[in-house]
KEGUMAR-873664 format. One record per residue: chain; x, y, z of N, C-alpha, C in turn. Coordinates in Angstrom, 2 decimals, decimal comma. Layout:
N
<r><cadena>A</cadena><n_u>X</n_u><n_v>Y</n_v><n_w>Z</n_w><ca_u>X</ca_u><ca_v>Y</ca_v><ca_w>Z</ca_w><c_u>X</c_u><c_v>Y</c_v><c_w>Z</c_w></r>
...
END
This chain:
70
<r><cadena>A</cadena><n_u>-0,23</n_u><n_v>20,04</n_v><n_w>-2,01</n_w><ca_u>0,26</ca_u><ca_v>19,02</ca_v><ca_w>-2,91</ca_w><c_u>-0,80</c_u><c_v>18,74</c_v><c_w>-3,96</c_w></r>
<r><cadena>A</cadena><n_u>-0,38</n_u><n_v>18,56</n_v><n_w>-5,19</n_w><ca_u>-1,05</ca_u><ca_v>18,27</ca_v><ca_w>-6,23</ca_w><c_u>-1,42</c_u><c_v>16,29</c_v><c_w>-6,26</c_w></r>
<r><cadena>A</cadena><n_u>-2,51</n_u><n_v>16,29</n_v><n_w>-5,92</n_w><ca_u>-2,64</ca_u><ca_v>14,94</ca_v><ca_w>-5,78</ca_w><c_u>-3,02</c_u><c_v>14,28</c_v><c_w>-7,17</c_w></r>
<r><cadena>A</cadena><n_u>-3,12</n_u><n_v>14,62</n_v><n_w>-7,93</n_w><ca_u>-3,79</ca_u><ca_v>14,05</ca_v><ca_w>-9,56</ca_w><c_u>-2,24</c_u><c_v>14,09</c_v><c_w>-10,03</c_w></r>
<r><cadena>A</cadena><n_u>-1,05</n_u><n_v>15,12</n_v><n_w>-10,00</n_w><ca_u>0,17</ca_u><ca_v>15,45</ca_v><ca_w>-10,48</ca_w><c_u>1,06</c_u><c_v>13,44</c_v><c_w>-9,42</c_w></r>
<r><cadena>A</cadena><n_u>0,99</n_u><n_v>13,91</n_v><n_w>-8,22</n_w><ca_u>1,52</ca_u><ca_v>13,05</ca_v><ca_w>-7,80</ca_w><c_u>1,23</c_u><c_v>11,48</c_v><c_w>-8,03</c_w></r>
<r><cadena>A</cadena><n_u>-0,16</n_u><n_v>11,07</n_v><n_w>-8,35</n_w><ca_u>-0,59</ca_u><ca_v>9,92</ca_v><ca_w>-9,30</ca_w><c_u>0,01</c_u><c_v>9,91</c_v><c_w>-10,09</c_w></r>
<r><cadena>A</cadena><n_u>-0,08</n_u><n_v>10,50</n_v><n_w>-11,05</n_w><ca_u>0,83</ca_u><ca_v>10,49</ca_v><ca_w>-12,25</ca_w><c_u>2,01</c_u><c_v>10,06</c_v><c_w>-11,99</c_w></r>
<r><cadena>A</cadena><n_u>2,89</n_u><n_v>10,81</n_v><n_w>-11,58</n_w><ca_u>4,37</ca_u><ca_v>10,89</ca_v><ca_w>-11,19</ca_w><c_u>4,45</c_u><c_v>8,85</c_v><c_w>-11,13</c_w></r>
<r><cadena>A</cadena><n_u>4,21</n_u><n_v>8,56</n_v><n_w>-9,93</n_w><ca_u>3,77</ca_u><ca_v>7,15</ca_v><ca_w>-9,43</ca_w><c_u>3,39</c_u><c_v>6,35</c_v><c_w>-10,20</c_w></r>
<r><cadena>A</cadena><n_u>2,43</n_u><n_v>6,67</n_v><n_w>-10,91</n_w><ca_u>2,20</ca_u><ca_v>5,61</ca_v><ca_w>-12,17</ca_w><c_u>3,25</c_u><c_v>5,62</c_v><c_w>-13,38</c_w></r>
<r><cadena>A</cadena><n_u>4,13</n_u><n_v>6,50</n_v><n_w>-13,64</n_w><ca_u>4,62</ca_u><ca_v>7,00</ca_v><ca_w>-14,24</ca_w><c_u>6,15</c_u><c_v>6,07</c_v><c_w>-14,22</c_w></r>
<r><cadena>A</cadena><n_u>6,67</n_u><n_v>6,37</n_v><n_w>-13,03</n_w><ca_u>7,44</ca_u><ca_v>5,19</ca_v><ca_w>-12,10</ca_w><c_u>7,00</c_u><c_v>4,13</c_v><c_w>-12,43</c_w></r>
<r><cadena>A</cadena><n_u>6,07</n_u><n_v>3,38</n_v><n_w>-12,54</n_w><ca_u>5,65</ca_u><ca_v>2,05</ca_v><ca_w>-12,27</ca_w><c_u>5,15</c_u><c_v>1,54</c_v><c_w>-13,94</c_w></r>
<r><cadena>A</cadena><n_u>5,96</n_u><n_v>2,19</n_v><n_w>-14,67</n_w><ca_u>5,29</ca_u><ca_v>1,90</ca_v><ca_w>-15,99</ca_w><c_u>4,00</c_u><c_v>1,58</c_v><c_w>-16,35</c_w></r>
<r><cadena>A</cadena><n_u>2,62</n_u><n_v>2,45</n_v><n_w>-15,28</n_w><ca_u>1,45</ca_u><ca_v>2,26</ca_v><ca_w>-15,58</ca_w><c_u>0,60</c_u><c_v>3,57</c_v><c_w>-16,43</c_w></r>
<r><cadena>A</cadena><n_u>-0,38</n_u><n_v>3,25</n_v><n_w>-17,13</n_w><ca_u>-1,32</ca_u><ca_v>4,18</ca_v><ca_w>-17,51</ca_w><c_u>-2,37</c_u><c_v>4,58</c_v><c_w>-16,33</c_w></r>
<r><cadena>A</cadena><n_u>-2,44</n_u><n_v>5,55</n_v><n_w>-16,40</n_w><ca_u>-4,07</ca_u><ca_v>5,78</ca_v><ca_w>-15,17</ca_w><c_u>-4,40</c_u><c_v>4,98</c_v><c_w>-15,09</c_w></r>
<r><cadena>A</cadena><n_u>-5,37</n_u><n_v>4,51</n_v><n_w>-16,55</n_w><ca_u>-6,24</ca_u><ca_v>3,41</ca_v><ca_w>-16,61</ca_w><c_u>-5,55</c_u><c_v>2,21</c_v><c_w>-15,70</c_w></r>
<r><cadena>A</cadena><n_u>-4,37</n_u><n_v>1,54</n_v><n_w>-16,11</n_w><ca_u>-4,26</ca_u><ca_v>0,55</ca_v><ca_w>-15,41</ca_w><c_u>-3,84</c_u><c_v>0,95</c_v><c_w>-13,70</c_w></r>
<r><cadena>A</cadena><n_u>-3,74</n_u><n_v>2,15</n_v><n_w>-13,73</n_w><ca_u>-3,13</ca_u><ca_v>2,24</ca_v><ca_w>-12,05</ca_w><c_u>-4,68</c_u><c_v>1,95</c_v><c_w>-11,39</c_w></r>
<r><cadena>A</cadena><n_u>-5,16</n_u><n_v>2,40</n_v><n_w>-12,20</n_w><ca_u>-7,03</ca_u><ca_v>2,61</ca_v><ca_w>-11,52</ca_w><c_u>-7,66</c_u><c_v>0,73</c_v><c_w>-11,09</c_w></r>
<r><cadena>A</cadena><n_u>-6,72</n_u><n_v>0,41</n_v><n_w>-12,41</n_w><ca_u>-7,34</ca_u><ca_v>-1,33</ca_v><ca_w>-12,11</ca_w><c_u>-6,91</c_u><c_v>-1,89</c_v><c_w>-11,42</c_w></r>
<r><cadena>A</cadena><n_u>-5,65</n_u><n_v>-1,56</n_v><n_w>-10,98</n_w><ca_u>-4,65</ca_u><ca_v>-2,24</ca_v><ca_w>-9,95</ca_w><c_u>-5,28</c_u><c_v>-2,23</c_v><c_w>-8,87</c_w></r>
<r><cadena>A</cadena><n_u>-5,59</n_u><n_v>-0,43</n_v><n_w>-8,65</n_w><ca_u>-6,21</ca_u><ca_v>-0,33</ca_v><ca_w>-7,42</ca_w><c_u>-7,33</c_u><c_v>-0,40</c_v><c_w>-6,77</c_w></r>
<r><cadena>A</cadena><n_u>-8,16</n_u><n_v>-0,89</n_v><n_w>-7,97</n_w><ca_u>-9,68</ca_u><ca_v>-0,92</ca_v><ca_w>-8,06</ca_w><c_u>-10,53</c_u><c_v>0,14</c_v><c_w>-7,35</c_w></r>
<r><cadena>A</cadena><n_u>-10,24</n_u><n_v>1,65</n_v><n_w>-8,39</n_w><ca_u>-11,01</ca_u><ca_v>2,62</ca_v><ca_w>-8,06</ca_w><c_u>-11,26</c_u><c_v>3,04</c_v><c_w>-9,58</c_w></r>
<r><cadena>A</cadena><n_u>-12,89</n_u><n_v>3,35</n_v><n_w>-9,37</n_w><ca_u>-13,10</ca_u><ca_v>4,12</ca_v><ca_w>-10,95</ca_w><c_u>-12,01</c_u><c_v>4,84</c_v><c_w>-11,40</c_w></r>
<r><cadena>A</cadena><n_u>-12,27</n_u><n_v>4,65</n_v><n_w>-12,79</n_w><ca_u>-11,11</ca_u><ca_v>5,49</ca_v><ca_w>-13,24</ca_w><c_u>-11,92</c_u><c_v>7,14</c_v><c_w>-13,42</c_w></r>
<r><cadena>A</cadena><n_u>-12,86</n_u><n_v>7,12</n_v><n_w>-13,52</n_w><ca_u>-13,69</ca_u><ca_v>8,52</ca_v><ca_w>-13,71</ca_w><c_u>-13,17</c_u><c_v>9,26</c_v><c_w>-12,18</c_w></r>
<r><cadena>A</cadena><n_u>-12,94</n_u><n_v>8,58</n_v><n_w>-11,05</n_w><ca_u>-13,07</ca_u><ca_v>9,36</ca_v><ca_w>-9,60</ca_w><c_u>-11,44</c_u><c_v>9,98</c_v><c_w>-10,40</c_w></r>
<r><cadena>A</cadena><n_u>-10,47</n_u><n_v>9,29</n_v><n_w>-10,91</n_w><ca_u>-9,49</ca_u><ca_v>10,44</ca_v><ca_w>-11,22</ca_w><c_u>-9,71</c_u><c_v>11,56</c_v><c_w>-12,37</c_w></r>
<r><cadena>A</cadena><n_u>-10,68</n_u><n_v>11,05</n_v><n_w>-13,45</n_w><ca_u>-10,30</ca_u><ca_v>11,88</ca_v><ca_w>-14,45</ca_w><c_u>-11,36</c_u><c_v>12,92</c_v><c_w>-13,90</c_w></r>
<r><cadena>A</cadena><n_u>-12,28</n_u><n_v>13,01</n_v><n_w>-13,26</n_w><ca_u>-13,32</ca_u><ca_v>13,64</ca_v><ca_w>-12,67</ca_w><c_u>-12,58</c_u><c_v>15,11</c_v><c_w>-11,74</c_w></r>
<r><cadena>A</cadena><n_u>-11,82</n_u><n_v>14,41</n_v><n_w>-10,99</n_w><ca_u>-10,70</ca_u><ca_v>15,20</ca_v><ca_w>-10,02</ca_w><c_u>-9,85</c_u><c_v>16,09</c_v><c_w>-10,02</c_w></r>
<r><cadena>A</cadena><n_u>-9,29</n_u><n_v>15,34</n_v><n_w>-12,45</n_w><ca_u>-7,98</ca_u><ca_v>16,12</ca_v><ca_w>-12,92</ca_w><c_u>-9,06</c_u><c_v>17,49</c_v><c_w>-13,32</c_w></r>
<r><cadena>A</cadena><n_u>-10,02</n_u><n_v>16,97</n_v><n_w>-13,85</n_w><ca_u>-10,88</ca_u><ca_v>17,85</ca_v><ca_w>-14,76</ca_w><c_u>-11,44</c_u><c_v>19,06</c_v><c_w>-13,83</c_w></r>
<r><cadena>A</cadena><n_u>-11,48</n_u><n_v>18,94</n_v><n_w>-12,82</n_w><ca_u>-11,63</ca_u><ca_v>19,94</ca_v><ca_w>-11,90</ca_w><c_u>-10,94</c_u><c_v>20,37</c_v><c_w>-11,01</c_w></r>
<r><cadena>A</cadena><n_u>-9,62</n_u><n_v>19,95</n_v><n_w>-11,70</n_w><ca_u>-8,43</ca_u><ca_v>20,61</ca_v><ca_w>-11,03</ca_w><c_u>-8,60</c_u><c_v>20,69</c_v><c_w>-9,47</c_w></r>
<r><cadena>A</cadena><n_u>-9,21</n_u><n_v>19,55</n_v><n_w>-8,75</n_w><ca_u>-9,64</ca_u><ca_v>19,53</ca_v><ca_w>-7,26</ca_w><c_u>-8,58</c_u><c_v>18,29</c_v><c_w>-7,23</c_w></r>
<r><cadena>A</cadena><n_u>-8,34</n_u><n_v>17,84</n_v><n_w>-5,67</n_w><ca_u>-7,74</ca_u><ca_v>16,70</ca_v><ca_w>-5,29</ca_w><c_u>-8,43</c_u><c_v>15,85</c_v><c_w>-4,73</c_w></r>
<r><cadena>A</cadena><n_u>-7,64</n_u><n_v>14,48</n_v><n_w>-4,92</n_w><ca_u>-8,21</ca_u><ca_v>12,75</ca_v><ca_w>-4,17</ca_w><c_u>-8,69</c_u><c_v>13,18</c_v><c_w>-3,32</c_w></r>
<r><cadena>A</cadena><n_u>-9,44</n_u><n_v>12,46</n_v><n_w>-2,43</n_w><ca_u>-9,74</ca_u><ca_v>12,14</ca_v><ca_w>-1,23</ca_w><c_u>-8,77</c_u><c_v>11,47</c_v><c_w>-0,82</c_w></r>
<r><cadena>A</cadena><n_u>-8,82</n_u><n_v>11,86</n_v><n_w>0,75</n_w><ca_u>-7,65</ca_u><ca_v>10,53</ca_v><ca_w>1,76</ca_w><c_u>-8,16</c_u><c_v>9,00</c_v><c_w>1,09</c_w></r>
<r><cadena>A</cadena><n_u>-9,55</n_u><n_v>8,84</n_v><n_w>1,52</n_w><ca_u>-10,06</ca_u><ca_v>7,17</ca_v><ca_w>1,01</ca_w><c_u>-9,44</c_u><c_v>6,88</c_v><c_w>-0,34</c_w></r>
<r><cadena>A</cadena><n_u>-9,69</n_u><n_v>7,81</n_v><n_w>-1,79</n_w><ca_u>-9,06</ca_u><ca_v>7,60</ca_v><ca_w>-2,52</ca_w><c_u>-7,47</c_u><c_v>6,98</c_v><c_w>-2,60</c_w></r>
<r><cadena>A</cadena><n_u>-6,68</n_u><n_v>8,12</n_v><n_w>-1,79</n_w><ca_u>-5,46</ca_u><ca_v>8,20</ca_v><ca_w>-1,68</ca_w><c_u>-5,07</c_u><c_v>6,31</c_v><c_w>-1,11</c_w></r>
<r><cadena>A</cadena><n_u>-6,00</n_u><n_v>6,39</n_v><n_w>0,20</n_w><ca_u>-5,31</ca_u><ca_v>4,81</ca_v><ca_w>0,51</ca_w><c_u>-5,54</c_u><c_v>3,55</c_v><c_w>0,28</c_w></r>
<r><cadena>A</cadena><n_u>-6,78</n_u><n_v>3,80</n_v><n_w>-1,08</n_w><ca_u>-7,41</ca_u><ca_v>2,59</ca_v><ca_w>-2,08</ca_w><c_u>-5,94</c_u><c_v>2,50</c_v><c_w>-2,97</c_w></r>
<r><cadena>A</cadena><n_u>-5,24</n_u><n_v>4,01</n_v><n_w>-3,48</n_w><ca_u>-3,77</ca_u><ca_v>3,74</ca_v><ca_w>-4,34</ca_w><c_u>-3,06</c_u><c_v>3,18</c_v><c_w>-3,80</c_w></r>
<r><cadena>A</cadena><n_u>-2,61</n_u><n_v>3,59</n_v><n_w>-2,44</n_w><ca_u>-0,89</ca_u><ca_v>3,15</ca_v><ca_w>-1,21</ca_w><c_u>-1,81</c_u><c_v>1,39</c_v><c_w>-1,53</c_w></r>
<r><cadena>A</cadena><n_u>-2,56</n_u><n_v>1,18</n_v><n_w>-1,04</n_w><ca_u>-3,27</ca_u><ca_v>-0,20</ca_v><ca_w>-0,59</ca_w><c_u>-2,21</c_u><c_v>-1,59</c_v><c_w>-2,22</c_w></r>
<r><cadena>A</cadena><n_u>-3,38</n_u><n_v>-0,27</n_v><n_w>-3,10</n_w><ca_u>-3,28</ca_u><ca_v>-1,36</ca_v><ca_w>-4,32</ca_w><c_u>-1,58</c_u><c_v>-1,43</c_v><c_w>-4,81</c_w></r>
<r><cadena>A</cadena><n_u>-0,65</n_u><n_v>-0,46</n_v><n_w>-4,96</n_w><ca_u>0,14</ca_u><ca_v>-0,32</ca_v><ca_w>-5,12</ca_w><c_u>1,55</c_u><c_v>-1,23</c_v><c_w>-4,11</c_w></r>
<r><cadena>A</cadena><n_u>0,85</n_u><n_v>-1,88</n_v><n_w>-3,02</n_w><ca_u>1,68</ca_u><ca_v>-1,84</ca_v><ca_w>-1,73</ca_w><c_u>2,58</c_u><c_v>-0,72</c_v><c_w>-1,28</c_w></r>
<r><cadena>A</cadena><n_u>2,13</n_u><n_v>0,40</n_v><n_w>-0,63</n_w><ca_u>3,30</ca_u><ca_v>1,11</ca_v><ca_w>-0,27</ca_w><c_u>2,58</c_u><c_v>1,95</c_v><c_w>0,47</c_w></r>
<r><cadena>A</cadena><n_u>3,56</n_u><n_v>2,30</n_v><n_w>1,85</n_w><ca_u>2,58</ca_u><ca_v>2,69</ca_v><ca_w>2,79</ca_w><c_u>1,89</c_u><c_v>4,36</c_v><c_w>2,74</c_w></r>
<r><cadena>A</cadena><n_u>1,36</n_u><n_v>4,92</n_v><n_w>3,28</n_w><ca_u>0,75</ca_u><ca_v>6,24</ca_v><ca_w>2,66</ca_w><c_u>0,94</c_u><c_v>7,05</c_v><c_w>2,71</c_w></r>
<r><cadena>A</cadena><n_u>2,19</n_u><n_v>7,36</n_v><n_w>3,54</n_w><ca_u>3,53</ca_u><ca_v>8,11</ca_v><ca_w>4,13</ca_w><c_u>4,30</c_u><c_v>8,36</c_v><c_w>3,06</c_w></r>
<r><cadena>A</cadena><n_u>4,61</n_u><n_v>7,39</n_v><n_w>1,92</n_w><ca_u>5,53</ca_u><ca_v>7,29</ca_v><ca_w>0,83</ca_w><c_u>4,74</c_u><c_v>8,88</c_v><c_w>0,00</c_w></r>
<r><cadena>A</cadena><n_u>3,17</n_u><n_v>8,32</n_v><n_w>-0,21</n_w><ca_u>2,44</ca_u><ca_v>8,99</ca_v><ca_w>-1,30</ca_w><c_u>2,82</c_u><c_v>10,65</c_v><c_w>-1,23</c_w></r>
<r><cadena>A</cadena><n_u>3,08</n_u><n_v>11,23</n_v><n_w>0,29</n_w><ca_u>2,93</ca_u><ca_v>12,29</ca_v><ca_w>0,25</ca_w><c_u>4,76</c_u><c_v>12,86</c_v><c_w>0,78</c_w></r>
<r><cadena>A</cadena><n_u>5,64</n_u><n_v>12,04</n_v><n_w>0,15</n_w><ca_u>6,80</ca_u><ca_v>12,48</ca_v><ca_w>0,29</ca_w><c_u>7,73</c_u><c_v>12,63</c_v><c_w>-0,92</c_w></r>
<r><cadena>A</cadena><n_u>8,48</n_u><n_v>12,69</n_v><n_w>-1,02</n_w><ca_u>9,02</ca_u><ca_v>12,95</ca_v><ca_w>-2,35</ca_w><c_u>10,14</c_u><c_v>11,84</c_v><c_w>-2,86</c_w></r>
<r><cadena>A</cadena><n_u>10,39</n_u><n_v>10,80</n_v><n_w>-2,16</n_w><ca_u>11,21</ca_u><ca_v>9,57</ca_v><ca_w>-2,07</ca_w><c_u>11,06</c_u><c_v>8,75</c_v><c_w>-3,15</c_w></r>
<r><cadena>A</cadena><n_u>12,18</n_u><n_v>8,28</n_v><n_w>-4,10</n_w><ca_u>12,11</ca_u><ca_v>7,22</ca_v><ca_w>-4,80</ca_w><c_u>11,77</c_u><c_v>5,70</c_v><c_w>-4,68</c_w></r>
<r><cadena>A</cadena><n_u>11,94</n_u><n_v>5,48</n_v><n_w>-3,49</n_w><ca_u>11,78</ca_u><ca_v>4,50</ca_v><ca_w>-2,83</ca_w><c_u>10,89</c_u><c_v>3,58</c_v><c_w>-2,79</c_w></r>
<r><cadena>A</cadena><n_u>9,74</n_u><n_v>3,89</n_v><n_w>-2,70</n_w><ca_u>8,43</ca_u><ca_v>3,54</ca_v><ca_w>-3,10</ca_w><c_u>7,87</c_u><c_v>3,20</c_v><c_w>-4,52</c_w></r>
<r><cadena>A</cadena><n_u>8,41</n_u><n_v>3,75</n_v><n_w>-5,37</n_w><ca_u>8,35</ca_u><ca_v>4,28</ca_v><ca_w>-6,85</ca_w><c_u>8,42</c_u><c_v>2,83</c_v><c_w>-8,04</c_w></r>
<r><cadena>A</cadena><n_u>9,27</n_u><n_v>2,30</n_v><n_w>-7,93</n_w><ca_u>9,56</ca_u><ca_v>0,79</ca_v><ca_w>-8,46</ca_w><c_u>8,70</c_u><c_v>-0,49</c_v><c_w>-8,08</c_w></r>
END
């Protein structure tokens, strides 16, 4: 799974910019652009600083469900 693609997607849903998904969730915003730029993926910790800030559990992040999304 493309974890920088699936941020997106999610923020994307949620009418946010990176930037603000990053503030929501209070993680540098460099740990993503750092990540896209090297075409590498989040970390889990990363991953459940997003589910956390976002409310939604971390099960959602790695499924393909609308549900979560709004």
């Amino acid at each position: 799974m493309d974890t920088i693609a699936r941020v997106q997607d999610i923020a994307d849903a949620r009418g946010l910019t990176m930037f603000q998904l990053t503030q929501v969730c209070s993680i540098p915003y460099s740990t993503i652009k750092k990540a896209a730029d090297r075409n590498s993926h989040l970390s889990v910790d990363t991953i459940e600083k997003i589910c956390i800030g976002l409310n939604m559990p971390m099960s959602a992040f790695f499924e393909n469900s609308e549900r979560y999304r709004t």
